[in-house]
N, C-alpha and C positions, 0 to 999 in steps of 0.2 A: 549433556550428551555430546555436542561441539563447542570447541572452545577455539579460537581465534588470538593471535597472540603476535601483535605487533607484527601483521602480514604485511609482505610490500608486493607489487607484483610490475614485473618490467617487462616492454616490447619494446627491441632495442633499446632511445636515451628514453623511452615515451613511457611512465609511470601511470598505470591505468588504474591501481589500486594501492593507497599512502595509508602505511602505517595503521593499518585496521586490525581490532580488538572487539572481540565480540564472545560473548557465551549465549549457547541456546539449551535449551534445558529441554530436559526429557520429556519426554508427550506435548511438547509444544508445538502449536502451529505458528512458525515466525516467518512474515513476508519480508524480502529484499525489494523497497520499492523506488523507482527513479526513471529517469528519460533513459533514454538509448543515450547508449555510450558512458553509463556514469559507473561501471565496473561492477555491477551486481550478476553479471551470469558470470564474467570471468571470477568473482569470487565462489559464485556454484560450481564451477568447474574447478577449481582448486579442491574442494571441500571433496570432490567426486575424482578426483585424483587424473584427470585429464589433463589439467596445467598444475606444474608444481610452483610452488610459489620462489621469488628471488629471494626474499629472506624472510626469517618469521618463523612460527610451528604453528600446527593445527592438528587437535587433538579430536579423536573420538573416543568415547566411551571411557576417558582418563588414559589413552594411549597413543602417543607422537605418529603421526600417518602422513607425516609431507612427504617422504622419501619412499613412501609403500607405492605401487601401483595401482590402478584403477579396479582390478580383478578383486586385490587384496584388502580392498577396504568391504567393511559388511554395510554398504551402501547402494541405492541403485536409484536410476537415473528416469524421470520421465520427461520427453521433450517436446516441445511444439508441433513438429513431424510427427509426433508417433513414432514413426524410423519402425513400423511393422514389416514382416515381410510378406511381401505383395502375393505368393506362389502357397502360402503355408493357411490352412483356416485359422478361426479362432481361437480354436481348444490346441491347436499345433505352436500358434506362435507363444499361447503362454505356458506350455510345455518346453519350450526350446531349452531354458535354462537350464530348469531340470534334467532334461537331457545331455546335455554338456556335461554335467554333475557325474554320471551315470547313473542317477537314483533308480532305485528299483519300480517296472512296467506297473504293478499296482499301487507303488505309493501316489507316481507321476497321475495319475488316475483318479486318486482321492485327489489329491492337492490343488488339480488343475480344477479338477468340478466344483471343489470348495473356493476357488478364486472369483470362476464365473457366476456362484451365487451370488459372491460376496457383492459382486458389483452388477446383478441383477438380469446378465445374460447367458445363464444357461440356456434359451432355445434357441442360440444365436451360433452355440460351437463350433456347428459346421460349416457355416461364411466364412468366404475367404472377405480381406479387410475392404476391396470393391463395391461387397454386395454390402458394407454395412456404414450409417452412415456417420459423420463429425464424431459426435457424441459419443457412441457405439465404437469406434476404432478408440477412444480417447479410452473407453473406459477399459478395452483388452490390454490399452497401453499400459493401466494402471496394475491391471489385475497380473501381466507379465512379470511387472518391477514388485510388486510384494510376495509375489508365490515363492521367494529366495529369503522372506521374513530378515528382510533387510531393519537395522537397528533405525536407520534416519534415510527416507525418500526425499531425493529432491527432483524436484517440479519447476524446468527451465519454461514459462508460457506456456502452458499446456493447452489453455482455453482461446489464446489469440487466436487460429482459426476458425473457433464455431462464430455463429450468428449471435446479434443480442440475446434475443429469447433463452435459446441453447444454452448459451453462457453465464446467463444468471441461474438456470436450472441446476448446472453444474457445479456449480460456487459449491449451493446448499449441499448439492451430495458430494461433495467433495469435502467440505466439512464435515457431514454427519460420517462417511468413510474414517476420517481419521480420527475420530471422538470413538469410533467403535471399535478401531484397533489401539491406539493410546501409541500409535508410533508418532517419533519426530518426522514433521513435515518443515522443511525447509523451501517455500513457495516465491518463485522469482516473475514482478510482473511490473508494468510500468501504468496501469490502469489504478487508478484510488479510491475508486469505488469499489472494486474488487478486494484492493487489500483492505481496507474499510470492515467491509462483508465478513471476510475468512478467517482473520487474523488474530491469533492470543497476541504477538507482538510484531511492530514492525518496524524493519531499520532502514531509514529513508537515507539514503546515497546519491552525492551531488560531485561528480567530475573527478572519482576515486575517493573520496573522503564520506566518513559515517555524520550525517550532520543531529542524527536521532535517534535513539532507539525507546520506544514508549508502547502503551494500550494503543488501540484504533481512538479511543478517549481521549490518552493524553495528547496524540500524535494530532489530533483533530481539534481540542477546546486551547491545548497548549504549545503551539507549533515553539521551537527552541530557537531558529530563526527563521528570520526574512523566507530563504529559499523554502526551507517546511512550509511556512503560514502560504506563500502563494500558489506550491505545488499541490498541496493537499486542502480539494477544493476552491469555494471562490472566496476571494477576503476584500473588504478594503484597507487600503494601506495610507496613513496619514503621520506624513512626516512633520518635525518640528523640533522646538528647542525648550528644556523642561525652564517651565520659571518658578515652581514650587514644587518641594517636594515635601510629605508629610508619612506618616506612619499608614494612615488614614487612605494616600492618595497621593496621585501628581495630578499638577497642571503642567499641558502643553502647550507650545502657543505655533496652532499651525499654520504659518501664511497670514495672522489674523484671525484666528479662528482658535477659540479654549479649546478645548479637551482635555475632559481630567479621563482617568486609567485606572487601576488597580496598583495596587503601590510596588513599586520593582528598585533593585539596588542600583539606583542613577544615583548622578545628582545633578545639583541647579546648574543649566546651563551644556547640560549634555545635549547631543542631538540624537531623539528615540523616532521610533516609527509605533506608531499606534494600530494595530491590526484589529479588525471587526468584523465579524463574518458577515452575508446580509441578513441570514434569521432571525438574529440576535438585535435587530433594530428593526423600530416601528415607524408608522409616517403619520402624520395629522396637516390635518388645516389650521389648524391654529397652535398659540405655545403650550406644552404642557402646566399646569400647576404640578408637578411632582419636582421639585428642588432637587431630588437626587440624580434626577436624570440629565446626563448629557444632553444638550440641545443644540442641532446647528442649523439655519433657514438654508433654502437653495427651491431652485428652478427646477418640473419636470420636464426631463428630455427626453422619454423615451420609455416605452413599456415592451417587454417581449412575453410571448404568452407559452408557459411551458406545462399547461395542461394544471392541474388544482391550483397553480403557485402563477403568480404573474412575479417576471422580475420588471425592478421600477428601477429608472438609474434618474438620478437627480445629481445637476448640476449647484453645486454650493457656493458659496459666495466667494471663495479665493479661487474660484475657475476651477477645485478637481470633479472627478466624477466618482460617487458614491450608488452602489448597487442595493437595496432593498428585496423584501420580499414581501408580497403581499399573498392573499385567498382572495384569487380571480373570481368570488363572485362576493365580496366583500370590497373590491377596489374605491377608493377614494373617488369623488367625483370632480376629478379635476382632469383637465388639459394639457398638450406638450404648453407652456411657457408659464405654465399658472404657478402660485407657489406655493411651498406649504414647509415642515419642517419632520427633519430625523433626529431622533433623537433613541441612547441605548441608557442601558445601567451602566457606571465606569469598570463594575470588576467583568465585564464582556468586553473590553479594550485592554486588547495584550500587548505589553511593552516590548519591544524587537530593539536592540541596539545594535551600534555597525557591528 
């Protein structure tokens, strides 16, 4: 449905988005996800025809739209504001379009009733956007931008202003919204649990460059590099120098410390970074007997309590700090200084090279 095609995008000498290549396919729900500033709204904004790109094409529908204007593309935009109008109610602002259009006074009528079903506030029409609250303007916002049965909505932080609670609310009907229409959603957010949540795919973006594009799955079990595995979630990261490599497996040697991996195209004497998530590793008081398991001793330093999950950090024997998880009412019976041992399976240690 979009297709992306060796996009550049320039503010003045300052390149805010390199050479980006991307297709999203139709009834997709695809998250653009990164820090501020890593060029993912300025590429929503290209795609919605507000910034034109410096060089490159970008297709909709299998048709060239860099050079179309904003009006001209069958796309529509939902943003973080809302950008309602304050004067106008609800059944008014998602009319407005229509209006503009000059569609005919009964169809405006069907259209618009059928919008604010869709998104569950028909007894809410006559509120102007004041009387109604986060959630409720978010969704006339929504219900505005599809009544023009736009081919691909995009969605610049829609949900950054609600409340937690609100916000996970909205994920879910935000998702089941676009499962029931089967349009392209193009979803721009800098939150990971969110794109987590929502997401058929997402293209994680690091200071103008695409470092990803995978499942919420792959993007999470298989981060592609370093910046993936740290931004998306929490990881530990264990650098070192391979001393064997096999079909089977590497051995790493970190600081002092093995570590075998899942076997990745190094070879001997590269230097990988061994990434671990903390779920993915367990703690004991004493050594495991399971031989397949990676094992390395270290010192507790520190437990934080995050409600069913206690996170454990232990200090290891070449001084780094490794994060765990435990079931806080399952906790090991030990002390800050006492010792005990982490240990995972090696194919839950993903090989990162520079």
């Amino acid at each position: 449905m979009v297709k992306l095609q060796n996009v550049i995008k320039r503010f003045d000498q300052h390149t805010v988005v390199h050479d980006l290549s991307l297709d999203i396919q139709k009834g997709e729900f695809l998250t653009l996800l990164g820090p501020s500033g890593c060029g993912k709204t300025t590429t929503l904004r290209m795609i919605a025809g507000f910034e034109h790109p410096t060089s490159g094409q970008i297709m909709l529908d299998g048709e060239y739209v860099q050079e179309m204007a904003a009006y001209e593309r069958n796309v529509n935009t939902v943003f973080q504001s809302y950008a309602l109008f304050p004067h106008l109610t609800a059944y008014e602002n998602v009319a407005f379009g229509l209006r503009v259009k000059k569609v005919a006074k009964a169809e405006i009528d069907q259209r618009v009733k059928q919008a604010l079903r869709l998104v569950q506030l028909e007894e809410y029409a006559s509120r102007k956007p004041d009387q109604l609250s986060g959630g409720q303007r978010q969704r006339i916002a929504i219900a505005r931008a599809l009544i023009n049965n736009p081919k691909v909505l995009l969605l610049d932080e829609p949900l950054g202003a609600l409340d937690q609670k609100l916000r996970k609310q909205m994920q879910v009907e935000l998702k089941h919204l676009q499962k029931q229409l089967g349009i392209t959603f193009i979803f721009v957010t800098h939150d990971q649990e969110e794109a987590l949540t929502m997401s058929d795919r997402i293209a994680v973006m690091n200071k103008g460059f695409l470092e990803q594009v995978g499942t919420p799955t792959e993007i999470y079990e298989q981060p592609a590099t370093r910046f993936v595995a740290e931004f998306i979630g929490e990881t530990n990261m264990l650098t070192g120098t391979v001393r064997v490599r096999t079909s089977q497996r590497i051995l790493v040697d970190c600081e002092g410390l093995q570590v075998s991996a899942s076997p990745s195209s190094v070879a001997e004497s590269d230097t990988v970074t061994v990434a671990i998530r903390p779920e993915k590793s367990t703690l004991s008081l004493v050594p495991s007997d399971d031989r397949r398991l990676v094992q390395v001793p270290g010192r507790l330093t520190e437990r934080i309590y995050c409600g069913g999950m206690t996170k454990t950090v232990v200090t290891l024997r070449n001084g780094k700090q490794f994060v765990a998880l435990e079931k806080t009412d399952q906790l090991l019976p030990v002390v800050e200084g006492d010792e005990l041992f982490v240990h995972w399976d090696p194919q839950h240690g993903v090989v990162l090279t520079r």
